[in-house]
C-alpha positions as CSV (number, residue, x, y, z in Angstrom):
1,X,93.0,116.7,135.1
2,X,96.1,116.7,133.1
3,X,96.5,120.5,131.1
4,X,99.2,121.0,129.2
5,X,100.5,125.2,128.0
6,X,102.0,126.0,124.5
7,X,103.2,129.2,123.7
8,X,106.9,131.3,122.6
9,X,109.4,131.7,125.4
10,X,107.7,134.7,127.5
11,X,104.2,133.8,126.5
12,X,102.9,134.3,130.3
13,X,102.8,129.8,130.4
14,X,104.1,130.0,133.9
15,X,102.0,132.8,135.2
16,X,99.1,131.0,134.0
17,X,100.2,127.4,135.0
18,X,100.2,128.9,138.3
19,X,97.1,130.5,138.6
20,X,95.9,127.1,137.0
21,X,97.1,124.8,139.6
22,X,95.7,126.9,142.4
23,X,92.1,126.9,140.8
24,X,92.3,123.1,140.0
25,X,94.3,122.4,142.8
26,X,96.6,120.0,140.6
27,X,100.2,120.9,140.6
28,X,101.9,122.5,138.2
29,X,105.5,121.7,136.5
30,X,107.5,123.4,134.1
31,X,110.2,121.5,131.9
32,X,112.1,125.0,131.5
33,X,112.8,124.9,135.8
34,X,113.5,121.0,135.4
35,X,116.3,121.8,132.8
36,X,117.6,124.2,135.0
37,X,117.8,123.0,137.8
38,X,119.5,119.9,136.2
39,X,121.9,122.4,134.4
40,X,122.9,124.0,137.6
41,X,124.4,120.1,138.3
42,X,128.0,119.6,138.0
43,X,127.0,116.2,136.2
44,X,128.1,115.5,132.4
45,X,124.6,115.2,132.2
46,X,124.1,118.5,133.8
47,X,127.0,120.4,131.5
48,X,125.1,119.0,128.7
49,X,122.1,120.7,129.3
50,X,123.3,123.8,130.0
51,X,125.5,123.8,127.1
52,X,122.5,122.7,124.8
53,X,120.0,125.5,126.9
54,X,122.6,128.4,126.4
55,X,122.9,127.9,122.7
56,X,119.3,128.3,122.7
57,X,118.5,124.7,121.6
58,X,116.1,122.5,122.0
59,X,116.9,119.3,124.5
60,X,117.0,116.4,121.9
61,X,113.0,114.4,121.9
62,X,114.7,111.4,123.6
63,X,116.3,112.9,126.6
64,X,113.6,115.1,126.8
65,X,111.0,112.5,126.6
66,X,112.5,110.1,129.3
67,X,113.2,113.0,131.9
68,X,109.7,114.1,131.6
69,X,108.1,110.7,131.9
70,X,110.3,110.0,135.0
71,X,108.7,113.1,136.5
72,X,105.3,112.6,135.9
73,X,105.7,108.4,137.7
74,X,106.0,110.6,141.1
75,X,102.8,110.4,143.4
76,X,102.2,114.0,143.1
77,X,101.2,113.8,139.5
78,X,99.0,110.8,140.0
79,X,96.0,112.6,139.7
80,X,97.5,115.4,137.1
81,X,99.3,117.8,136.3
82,X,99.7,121.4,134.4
83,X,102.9,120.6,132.3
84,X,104.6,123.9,130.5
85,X,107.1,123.3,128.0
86,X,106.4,119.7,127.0
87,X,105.9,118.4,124.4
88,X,107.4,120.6,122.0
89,X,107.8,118.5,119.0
90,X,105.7,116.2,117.0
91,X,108.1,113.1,117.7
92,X,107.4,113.9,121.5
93,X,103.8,114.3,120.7
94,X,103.5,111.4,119.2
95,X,105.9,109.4,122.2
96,X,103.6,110.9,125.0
97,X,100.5,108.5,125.6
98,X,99.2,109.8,128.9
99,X,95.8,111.2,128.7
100,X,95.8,114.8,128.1
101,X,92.4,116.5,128.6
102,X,93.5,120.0,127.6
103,X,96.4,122.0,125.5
104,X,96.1,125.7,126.4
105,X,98.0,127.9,123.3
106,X,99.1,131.3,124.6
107,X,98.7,132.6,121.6
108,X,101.5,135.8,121.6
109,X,103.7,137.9,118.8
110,X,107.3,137.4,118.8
111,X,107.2,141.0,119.0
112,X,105.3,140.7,122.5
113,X,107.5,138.0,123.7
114,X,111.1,139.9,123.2
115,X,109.5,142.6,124.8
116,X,108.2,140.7,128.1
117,X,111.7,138.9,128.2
118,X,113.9,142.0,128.1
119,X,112.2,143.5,130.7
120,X,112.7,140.2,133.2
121,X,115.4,141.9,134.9
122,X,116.6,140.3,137.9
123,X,116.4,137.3,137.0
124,X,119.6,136.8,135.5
125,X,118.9,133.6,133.4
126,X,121.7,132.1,131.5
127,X,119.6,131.1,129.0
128,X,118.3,134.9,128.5
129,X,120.7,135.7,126.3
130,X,118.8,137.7,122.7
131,X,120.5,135.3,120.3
132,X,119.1,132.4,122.7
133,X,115.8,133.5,123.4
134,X,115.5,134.4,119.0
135,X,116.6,130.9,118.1
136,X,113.9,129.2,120.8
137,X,111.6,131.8,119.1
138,X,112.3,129.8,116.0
139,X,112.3,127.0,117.0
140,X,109.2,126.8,118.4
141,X,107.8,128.2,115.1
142,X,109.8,125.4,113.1
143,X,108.8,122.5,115.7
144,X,106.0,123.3,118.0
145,X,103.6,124.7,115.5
146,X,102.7,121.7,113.7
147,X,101.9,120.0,117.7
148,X,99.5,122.6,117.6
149,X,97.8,121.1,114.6
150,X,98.3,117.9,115.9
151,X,96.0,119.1,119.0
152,X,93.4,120.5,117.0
153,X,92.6,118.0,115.3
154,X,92.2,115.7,118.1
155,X,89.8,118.6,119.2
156,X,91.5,119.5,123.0
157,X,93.0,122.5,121.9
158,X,92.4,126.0,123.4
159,X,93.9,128.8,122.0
160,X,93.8,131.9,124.4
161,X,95.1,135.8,123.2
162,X,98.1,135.8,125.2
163,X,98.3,139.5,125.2
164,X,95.2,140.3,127.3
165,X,95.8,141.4,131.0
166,X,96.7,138.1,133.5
167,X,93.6,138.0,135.3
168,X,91.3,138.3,131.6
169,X,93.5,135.6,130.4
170,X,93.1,133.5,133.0
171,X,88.9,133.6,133.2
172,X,89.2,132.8,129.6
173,X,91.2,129.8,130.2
174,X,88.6,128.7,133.0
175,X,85.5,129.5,130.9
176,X,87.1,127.4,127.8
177,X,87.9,124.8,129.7
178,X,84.5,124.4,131.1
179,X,82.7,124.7,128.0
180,X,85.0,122.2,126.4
181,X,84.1,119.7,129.2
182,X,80.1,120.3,128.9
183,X,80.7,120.2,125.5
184,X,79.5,123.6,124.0
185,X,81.7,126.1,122.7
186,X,82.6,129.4,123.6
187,X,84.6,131.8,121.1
């Protein structure tokens, strides 16, 4: 099964891609932790990342596009995946021929999302910074929007209310998932 999350930058899409992958036993991989862990890389190719990630910017489609598709050639994605983060534009979208059965849309407020990210304490992201995290928070309403339209129309998207408890979201993610693959539909 290959799953893909949407949602704004604190959305819950790692909590849930977790949860996911221990349910459907397929593993679960987040282009967020890729670019990071590149970033921490004293590569050019590294420095560019970060750079780009601390400005709050989106990595260009074509980097983007090839990192991802290199990850997803290893034998542990052979028979899926639950990919967070990716794609995030329509040229991506449109780039990305591999099969998806399901988008999941966790559908939060901006409000709700500056609010879960300022209280990750700990964590001490570089790429937490307020003017970062409100320019992804744009950008995803500028770019990743209209993928969400894209997904609708091919009918394999599931939008989910974000902003329910973990465990609620995560049974509505199961239920909609089944439904969608008996072929009813459940509001």
């Amino acid at each position: 099964m290959k799953i893909i999350l949407i949602g704004i930058q604190g959305a819950g899409k790692s909590t849930q891609g977790n949860l996911l992958s221990e349910k459907l036993k397929v593993p679960y991989l987040s282009t967020g932790h890729i670019f990071r862990e590149m970033a921490k890389e004293h590569t050019p190719n590294g420095r560019y990342i970060k750079e780009v990630m601390n400005a709050g910017y989106l990595i260009p489609d074509e980097k983007t596009l090839e990192i991802v598709s290199e990850y997803l050639t290893r034998p542990e994605y052979e028979k899926g995946y639950i990919l967070d983060g990716f794609p995030r534009t329509i040229v991506q979208v449109e780039a990305f021929k591999n099969g998806i059965d399901y988008v999941i849309y966790l559908k939060v407020s901006d409000k709700e999302a500056l609010w879960r990210l300022s209280d990750r304490t700990g964590e001490n992201r570089e790429d937490d910074t307020l003017v970062a995290i409100r320019k992804r928070i744009d950008l995803f309403h500028r770019f990743t929007e209209p993928v969400l339209d894209y997904y609708h129309k091919k009918g394999i998207l599931i939008e989910v209310d974000g902003e329910k408890p973990i465990e609620e979201i995560h049974k509505e993610i199961m239920e909609k998932i089944q439904s969608k693959s008996e072929g009813t539909t459940v509001k």
